[in-house]
DOVO-513183 format. One record per residue (C-alpha): residue number from 0; residue in one letter; x, y, z. Coordinates in steps of 0.25 Angstrom, whole numbers. Each point is the difference from the previous one (the first is absolute). Example, Ala and Ser with C-alpha at 12.3 -4.5 7.8 and 13.67 -1.06 7.14 Angstrom:
0	A	49	-18	31
1	S	6	14	-2
# end
This chain:
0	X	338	-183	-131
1	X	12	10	4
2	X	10	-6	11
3	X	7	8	8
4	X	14	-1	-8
5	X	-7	2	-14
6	X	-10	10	-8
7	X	-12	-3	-9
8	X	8	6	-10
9	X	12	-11	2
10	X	9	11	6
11	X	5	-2	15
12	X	-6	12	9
13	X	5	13	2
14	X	3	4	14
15	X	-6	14	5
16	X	2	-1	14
17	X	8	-6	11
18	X	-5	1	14
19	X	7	-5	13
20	X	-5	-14	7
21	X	4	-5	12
22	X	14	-4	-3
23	X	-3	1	-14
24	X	-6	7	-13
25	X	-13	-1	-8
26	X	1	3	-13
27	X	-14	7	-8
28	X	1	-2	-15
29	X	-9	3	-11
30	X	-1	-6	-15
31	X	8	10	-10
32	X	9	-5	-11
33	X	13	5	-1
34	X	-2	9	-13
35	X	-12	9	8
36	X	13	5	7
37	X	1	13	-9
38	X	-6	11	10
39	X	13	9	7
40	X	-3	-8	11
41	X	-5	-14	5
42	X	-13	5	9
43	X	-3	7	-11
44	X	-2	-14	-9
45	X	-4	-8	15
46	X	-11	12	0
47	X	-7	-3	-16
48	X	-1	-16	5
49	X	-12	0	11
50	X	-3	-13	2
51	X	2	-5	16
52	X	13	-4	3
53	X	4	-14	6
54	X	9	-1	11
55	X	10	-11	5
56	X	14	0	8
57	X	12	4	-5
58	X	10	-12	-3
59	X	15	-2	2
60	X	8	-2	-12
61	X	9	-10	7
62	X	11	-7	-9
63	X	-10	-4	-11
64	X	3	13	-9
65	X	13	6	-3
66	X	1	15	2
67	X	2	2	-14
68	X	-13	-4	-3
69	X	-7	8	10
70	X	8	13	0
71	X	-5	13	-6
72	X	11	3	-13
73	X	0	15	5
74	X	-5	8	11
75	X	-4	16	-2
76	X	3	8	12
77	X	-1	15	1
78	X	-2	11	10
79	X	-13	5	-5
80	X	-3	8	-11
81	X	11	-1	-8
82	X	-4	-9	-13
83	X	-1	-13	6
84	X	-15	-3	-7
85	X	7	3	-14
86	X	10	-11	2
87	X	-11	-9	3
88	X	-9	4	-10
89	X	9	2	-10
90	X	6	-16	3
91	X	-14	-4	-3
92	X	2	3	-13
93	X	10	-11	-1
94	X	-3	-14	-4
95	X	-2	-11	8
96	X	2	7	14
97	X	-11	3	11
98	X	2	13	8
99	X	-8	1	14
100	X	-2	13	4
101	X	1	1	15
102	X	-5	-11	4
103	X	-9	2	12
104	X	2	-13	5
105	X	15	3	1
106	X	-2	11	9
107	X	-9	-7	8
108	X	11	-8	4
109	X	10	12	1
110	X	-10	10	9
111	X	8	3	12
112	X	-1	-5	12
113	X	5	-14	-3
114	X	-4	-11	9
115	X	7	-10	-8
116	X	15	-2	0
117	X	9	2	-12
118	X	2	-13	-3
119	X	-16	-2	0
120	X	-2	12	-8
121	X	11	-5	-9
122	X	-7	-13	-2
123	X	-13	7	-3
124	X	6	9	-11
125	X	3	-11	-6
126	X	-13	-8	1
127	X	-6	12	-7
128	X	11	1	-11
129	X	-5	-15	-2
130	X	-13	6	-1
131	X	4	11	-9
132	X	7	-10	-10
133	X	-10	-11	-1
134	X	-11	11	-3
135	X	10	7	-10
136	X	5	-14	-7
137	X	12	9	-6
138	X	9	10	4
139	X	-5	11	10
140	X	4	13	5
141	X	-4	8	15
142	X	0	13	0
143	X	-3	4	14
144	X	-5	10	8
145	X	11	11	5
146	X	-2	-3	12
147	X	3	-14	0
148	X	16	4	-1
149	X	2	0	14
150	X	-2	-16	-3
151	X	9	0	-10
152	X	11	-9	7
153	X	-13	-12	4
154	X	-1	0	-14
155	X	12	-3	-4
156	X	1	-11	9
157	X	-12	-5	-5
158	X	4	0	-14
159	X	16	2	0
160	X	3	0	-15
161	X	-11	11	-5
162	X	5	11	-5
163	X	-6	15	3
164	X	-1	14	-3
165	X	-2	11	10
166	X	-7	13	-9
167	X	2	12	7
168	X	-2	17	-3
169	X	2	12	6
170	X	-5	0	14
171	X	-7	14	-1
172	X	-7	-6	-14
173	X	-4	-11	9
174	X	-5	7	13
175	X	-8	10	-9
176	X	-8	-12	-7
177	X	-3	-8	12
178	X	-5	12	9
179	X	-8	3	-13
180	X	-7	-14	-4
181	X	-13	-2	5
182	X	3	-14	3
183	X	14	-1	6
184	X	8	-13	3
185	X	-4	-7	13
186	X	12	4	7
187	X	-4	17	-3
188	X	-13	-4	5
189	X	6	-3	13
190	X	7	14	1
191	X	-11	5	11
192	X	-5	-14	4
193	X	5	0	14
194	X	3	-14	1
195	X	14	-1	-13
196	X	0	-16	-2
197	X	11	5	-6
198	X	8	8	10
199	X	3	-11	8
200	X	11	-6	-10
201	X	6	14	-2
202	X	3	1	16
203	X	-11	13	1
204	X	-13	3	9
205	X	-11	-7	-7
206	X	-9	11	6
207	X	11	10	-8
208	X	-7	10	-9
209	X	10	7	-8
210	X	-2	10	-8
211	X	-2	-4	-17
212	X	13	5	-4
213	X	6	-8	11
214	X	-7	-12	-1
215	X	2	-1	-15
216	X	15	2	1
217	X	0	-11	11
218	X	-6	-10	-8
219	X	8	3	-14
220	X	13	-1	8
221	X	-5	-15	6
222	X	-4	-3	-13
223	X	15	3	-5
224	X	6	-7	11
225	X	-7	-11	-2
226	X	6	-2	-13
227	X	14	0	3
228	X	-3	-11	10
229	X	0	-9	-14
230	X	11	-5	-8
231	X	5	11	-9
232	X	0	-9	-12
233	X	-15	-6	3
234	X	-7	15	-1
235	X	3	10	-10
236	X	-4	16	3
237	X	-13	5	-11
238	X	3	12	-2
239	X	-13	9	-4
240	X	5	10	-11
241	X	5	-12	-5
242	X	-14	-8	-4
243	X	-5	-4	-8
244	X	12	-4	-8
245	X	6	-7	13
246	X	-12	-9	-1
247	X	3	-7	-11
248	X	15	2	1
249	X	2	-4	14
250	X	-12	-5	7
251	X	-3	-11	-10
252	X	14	-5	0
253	X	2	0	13
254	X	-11	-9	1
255	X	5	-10	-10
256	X	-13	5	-9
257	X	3	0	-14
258	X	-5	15	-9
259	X	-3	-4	-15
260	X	-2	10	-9
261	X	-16	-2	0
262	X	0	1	16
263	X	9	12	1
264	X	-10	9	-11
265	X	-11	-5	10
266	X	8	5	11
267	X	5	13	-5
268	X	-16	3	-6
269	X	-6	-4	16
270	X	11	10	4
271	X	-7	12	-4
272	X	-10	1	9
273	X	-5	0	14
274	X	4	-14	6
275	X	-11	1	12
276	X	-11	4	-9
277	X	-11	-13	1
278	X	-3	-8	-12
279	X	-8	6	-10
280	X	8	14	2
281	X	11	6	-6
282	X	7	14	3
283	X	13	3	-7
284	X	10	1	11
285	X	3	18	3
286	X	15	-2	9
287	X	-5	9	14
288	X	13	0	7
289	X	1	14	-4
290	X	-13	5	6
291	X	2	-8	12
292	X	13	8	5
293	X	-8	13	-2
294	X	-12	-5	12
295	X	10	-8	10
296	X	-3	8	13
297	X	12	5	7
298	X	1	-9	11
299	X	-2	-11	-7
300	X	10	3	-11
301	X	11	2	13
302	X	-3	-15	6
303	X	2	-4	-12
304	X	13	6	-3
305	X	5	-1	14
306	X	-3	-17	1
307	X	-5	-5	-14
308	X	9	6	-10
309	X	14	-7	6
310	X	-8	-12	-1
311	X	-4	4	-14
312	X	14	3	-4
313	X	4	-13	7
314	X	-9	-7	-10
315	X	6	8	-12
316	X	15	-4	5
317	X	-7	-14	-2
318	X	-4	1	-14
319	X	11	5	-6
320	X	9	-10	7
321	X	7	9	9
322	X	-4	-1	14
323	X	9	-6	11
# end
């Protein structure tokens, strides 16, 4: 019979979702080993298992568990667009780590508006990385939403000795593709909502309804920001013109995860095609950053240059180890 803590297969469970209860959090999870996580990202995987899921409350880590042994080796963030499901897909090829995709659970519990204070959040995103590590039962990597920058600082708090890597690209590439994607990120979605769960953190109307242009712009210059908030030394800048080589040459040993020659040919073979593309397809990857200058609409491409482009150079001033 499977227990709440263990599946059939004699894998801990996976957890898909957090939702908020009472002065707590119920966690659903679902019975999926840890080598099914090969999809670009973790619904994806959560989606191929459809047996019911089981439910039960989130659990404080207390004392009992060093953070070393709950903590993510690396954390992806990136403001959208930009690479960032390479990386992780191309640190799956690696031996003996787990890369989870964003996580849904993990944005369960960073979804604005908190009703939780930071240090009850903190506490949570360390239950889940308990969670995470248990179901992994080696090393595993977060690649996150871009969204999930603005928490950047709560999760460093949460797990203090993590490295991460922040994978940015011109902002007019960026706003083209995500005004263009049939299935924007959540916090796009929210552009003509009415009701911005997220506008309240930035200090703005959450009844504001900026134009595109000016929203995009908005959000890549938080995204930025919220970068700098973290220790220079605990997050290095990804550039995109600089991948896929930077992956194997930068990301992995930033993360302390060792490239042999066998993982690097897997690596530089997965490199050649589209990363999003679902199981079972493969397109060789055709570089459109060309083609997405010539259709950037006018007032878009002057929001951008206007609000996203200083952050943007900001960023490159980061990389190359120049800023102030």
């Amino acid at each position: 019979m499977k227990t709440p803590d263990q599946a059939a297969d004699g894998y801990p469970l996976f957890p898909i979702n957090i939702r908020r209860e009472g002065s707590g959090f119920a966690v659903a999870f679902k019975s999926i080993p840890p080598e099914a996580f090969t999809d670009p990202f973790v619904a994806e995987t959560t989606a191929r298992f459809t047996e019911p899921p089981i439910e039960r409350r989130l659990q404080t880590i207390g004392d009992a568990r060093s953070l070393e042994t709950i903590a993510p080796r690396g954390i992806i963030y990136h403001v959208s667009k930009c690479g960032s499901t390479l990386v992780s897909q191309l640190l799956k090829r690696l031996d003996d780590v787990i890369v989870y995709s964003q996580p849904d659970a993990l944005n369960d519990l960073l979804m604005p508006p908190h009703a939780y204070s930071a240090e009850q959040l903190i506490q949570a995103l360390r239950a889940l990385g308990a969670l995470f590590a248990d179901h992994a039962r080696r090393p595993y990597v977060l690649k996150l939403e871009s969204w999930n920058v603005l928490y950047c600082r709560l999760l460093q708090q949460a797990f203090p000795a993590t490295p991460s890597v922040f994978c940015i690209r011109d902002p007019i590439d960026v706003a083209v593709s995500v005004m263009e994607d049939p299935d924007p990120g959540v916090w796009y979605r929210h552009l003509k909502s009415g009701n911005n769960p997220f506008f309240a953190q930035f200090g703005l109307d959450t009844a504001a309804r900026p134009a595109p242009g000016d929203y995009i712009a908005l959000f890549y210059t938080r995204f930025c920001a919220a970068i700098r908030q973290l220790e220079p030394q605990s997050s290095r800048i990804i550039r995109y013109d600089s991948m896929p080589e930077s992956i194997w040459r930068t990301v992995a040993p930033a993360f302390n995860l060792p490239v042999p020659a066998a993982a690097l040919a897997r690596m530089q073979q997965a490199a050649e095609f589209y990363s999003k593309d679902p199981l079972g397809t493969q397109r060789t990857f055709v570089a459109d950053s060309t083609g997405k200058r010539q259709r950037v609409a006018a007032d878009v491409s002057a929001a951008i240059d206007a609000v996203a482009r200083p952050a943007y150079e900001q960023m490159l001033l980061m990389a190359s180890g120049t800023a102030d």
